[in-house]
N, C-alpha and C positions, 0 to 999 in steps of 0.2 A: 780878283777882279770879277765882279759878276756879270749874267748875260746881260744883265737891265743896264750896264753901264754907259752903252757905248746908243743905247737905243735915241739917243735925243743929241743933236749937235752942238751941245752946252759942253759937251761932258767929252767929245771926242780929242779934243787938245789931250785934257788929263789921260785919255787912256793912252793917246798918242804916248805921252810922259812916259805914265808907266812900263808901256812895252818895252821902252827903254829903243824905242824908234821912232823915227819919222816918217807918215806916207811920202814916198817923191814926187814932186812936183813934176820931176822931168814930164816934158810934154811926149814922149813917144814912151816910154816903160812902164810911165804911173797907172795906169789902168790894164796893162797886161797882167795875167795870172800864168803860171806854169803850168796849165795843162785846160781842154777844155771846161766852161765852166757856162751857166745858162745864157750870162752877161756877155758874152764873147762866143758861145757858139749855139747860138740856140737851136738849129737845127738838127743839133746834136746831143743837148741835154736838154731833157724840158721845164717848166718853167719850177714845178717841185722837188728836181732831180738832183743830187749830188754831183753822181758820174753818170754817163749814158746808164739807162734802164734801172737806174736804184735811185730811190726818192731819200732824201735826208731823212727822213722820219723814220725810214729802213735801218739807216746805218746807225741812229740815235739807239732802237731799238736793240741791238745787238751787243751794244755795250751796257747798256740796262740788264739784258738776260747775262749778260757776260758776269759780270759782279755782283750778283742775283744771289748765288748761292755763296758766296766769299764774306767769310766774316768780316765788320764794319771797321775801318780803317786797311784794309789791305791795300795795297799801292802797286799798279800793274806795269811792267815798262815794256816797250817796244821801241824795238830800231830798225830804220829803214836802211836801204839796199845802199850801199853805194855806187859812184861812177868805177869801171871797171877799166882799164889805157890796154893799148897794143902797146905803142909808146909815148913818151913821156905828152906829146899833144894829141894823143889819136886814141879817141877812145870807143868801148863797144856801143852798143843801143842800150840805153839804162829800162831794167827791169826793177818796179817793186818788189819789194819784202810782202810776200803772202798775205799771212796775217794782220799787220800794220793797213795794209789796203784793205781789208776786209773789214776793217773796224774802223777805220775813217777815210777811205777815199783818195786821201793824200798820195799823188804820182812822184813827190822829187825826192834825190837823193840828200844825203845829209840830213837824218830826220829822227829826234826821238820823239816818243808821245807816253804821257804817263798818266794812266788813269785809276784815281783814287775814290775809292767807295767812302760814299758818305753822305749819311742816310738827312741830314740834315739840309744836301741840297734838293732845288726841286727835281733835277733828274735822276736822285738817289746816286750818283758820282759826280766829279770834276774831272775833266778833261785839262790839262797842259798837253802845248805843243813849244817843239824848239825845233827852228827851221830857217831854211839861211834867208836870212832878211833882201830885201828889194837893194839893188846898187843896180844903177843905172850903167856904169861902163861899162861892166859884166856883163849884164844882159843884150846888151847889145853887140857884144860878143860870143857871150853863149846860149844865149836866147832867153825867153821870160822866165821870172819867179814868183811865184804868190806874195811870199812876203807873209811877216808875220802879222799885217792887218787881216789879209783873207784867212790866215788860220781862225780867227775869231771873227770876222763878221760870215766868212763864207763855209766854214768848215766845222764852225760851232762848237772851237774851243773853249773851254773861258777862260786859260790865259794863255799867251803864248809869247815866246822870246827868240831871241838870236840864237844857234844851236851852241855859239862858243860859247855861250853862260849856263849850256845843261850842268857842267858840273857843280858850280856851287848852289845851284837848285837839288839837284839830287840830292846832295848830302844831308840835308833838312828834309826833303819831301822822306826818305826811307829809312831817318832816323824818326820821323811820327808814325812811320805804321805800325800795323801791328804782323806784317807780312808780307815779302816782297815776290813777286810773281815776276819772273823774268828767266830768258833760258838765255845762260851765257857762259853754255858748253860748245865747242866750236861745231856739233853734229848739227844742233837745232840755232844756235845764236847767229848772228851775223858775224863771222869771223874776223873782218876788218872793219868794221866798227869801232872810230876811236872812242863814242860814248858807250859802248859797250863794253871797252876793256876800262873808262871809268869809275863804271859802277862796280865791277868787279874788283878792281883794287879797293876802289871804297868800303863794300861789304868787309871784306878779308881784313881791310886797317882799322876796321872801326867794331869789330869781333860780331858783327850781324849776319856769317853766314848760315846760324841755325836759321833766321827767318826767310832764306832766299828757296822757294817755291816752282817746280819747272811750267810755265805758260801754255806752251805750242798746242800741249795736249787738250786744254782744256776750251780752244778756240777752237783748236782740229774738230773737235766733238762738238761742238756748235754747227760746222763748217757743215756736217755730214748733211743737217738735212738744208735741202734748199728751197726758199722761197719763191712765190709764183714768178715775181720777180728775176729770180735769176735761172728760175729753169728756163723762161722764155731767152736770156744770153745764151745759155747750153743751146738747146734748141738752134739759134741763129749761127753758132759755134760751128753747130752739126750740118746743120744746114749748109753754108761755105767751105764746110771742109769736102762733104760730099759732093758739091759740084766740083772741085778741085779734082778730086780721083775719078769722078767719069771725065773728065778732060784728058789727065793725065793716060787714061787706058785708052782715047780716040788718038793721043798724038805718038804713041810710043812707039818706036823702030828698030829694027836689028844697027847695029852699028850706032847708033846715038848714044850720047854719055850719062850714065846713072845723072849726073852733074845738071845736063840738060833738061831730064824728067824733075828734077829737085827744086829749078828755078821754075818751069812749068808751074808746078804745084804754086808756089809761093805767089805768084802773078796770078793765078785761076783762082787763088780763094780771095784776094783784093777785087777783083771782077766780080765775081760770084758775090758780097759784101754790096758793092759797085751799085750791082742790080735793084737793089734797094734802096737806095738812095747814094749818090755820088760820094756825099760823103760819109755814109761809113765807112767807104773804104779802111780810112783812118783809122778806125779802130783793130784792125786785124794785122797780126803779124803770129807767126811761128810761133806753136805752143812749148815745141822741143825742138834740137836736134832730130831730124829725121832721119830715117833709115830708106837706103834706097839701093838695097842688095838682091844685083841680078847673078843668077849663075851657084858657084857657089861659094859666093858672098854670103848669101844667105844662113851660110851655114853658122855663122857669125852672128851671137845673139844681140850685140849690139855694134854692127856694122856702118858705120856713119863718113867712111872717107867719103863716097859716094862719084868717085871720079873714072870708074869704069867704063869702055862701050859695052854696051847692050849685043849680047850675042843672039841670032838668029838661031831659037830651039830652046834656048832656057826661059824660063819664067823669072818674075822680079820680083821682090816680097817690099813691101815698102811701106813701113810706119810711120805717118804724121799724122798732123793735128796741124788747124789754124787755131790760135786764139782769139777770141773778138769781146772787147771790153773785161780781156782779163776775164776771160772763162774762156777755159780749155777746151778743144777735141780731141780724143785719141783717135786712131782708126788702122788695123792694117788689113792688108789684103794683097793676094799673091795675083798674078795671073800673068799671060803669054808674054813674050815681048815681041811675036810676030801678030798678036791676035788670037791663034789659034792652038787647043792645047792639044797635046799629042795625046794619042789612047791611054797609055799612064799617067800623064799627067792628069789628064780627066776624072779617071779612075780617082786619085787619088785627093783632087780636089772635092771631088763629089762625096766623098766619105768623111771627109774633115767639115765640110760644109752643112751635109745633114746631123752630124752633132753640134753644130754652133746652131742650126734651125730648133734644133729638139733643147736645147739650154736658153733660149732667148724664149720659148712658150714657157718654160717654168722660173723664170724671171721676173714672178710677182710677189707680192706678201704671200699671197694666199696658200704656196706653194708650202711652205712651210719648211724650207732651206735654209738655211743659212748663207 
């Protein structure tokens, strides 16, 4: 299906056809998308943006550089994150798949995406997407979906389908490559991914595991340097997360629970987001698990109960990050839980302090470190 197909309302019936879907009529779901998008939150994405602060023509870009150096016909897969349950109805806050968001934007779960180099289109690849289609009763119970129309009119697939038909697409798209890029080792893969353990038997019953290629690396390595674009998310990252931790260091008490400095943080960097306009709020939640070990918790490299009181005389060592449009903060930092450090503590802050001063000056290219 090409991009030109869908561009005139002659033609939209037949793409309808083909997706092998129908937009819904329903009058309340038909025009929802599953996550922001310009049409439905403009506030929040602007009018050339993908996701907050990334312009399509960014995200086009990177799958251009991505298949750049990949001999012509390789075939790249990606699978998204799934929903994670406490139990059987209750489930966590769904997190995308890294890379998969970093190459198209796409936030829901149940998601593959397979991009095929081929020099014959005009963006030098094809993009397929498979993603769970629009059902109206669903969503009105579990909230919106894109649907596989906004994978191609919004998302700038050029085709896409229901996720339950990835497999017998697959078996034809990575029987024409001439190399399959995909990491579906349980380190770097999506571990429960049932389109992941498809492909995987596929390969292995179809004797094509010489041409299966590990991915992650070669996105990672894209990944490293960042765009003006998304330094300024770091940047707004850092930004909320550091008003979080001077809050956190104004409200901290003897007798308070590590627990209560942890929800503090989490509430300080949605304010701090807040301050710039109400709604970004939205975009910030928790980059990790954080660490909020007073005493000697800390001794504990990766201390995360965090259900402690706060004793009068030890210090708190505490590692977060907010994330804000899916870019990270790290940040830790120790100090008093009364306020004030005592002459060793001082001491010893002071010494650890002036070598993070003396390594953040040589923190440039020019330095010639490594």
């Amino acid at each position: 299906i090409s991009r030109a197909l869908h561009a005139t309302g002659t033609t939209r019936g037949l793409l309808s056809t083909l997706l092998s879907t129908a937009k819904t009529r329903d009058p309340v779901t038909g025009d929802w998308h599953g996550q922001p998008t310009h049409e439905m939150r403009p506030e929040l994405v602007a009018k050339d943006e993908l996701t907050p602060g990334i312009a399509k023509s960014e995200y086009d870009e990177r799958r251009r550089r991505l298949v750049r150096g990949l001999p012509d016909g390789s075939a790249l897969f990606l699978f998204g994150a799934c929903m994670h349950f406490v139990s059987p109805h209750v489930f966590h806050e769904f997190r995308q798949d890294s890379d998969l968001y970093y190459l198209t934007g796409w936030n829901e779960p149940d998601t593959a995406v397979v991009i095929q180099k081929t020099p014959t289109a005009d963006r030098g690849y094809t993009m397929t997407m498979f993603v769970r289609p629009k059902d109206p009763a669903k969503e009105l119970w579990e909230g919106p979906r894109s649907g596989v129309e906004a994978a191609v009119a919004v998302f700038g697939a050029d085709e896409a389908w229901p996720i339950d038909q990835f497999q017998s697409h697959a078996a034809q798209m990575a029987a024409d490559s001439t190399g399959v890029y995909a990491d579906l080792d349980d380190e770097h893969g999506i571990a429960h991914s049932r389109q992941r353990g498809e492909l995987l038997r596929l390969l292995r019953g179809s004797n094509m595991g010489s041409r299966l290629r590990p991915l992650t690396r070669l996105v990672q390595q894209q990944r490293l340097i960042k765009s003006p674009a998304e330094v300024r998310l770091m940047r707004e990252a850092g930004r909320v997360s550091g008003a979080a931790f001077t809050e956190i260091m104004r409200s901290c008490r003897p007798g308070a629970s590590e627990s209560t400095l942890q929800a503090t943080f989490a509430y300080a960097s949605k304010m701090a987001a807040a301050s710039a306009s109400p709604d970004c709020s939205a975009l910030v939640r928790p980059a990790y698990v954080p660490v909020f070990a007073s005493g000697e918790h800390a001794l504990c490299m990766h201390y995360v109960l965090n259900h402690a009181p706060m004793q009068d005389g030890d210090l708190i060592l505490v590692d977060a990050g907010a994330e804000y449009a899916a870019y990270a903060a790290d940040i830790t930092r120790t100090f008093p839980v009364n306020g004030r450090f005592s002459e060793p503590q001082r001491d010893l802050y002071s010494a650890v302090l002036s070598v993070q001063e003396q390594m953040i000056r040589l923190c440039h290219a020019d330095s010639g470190y490594s």
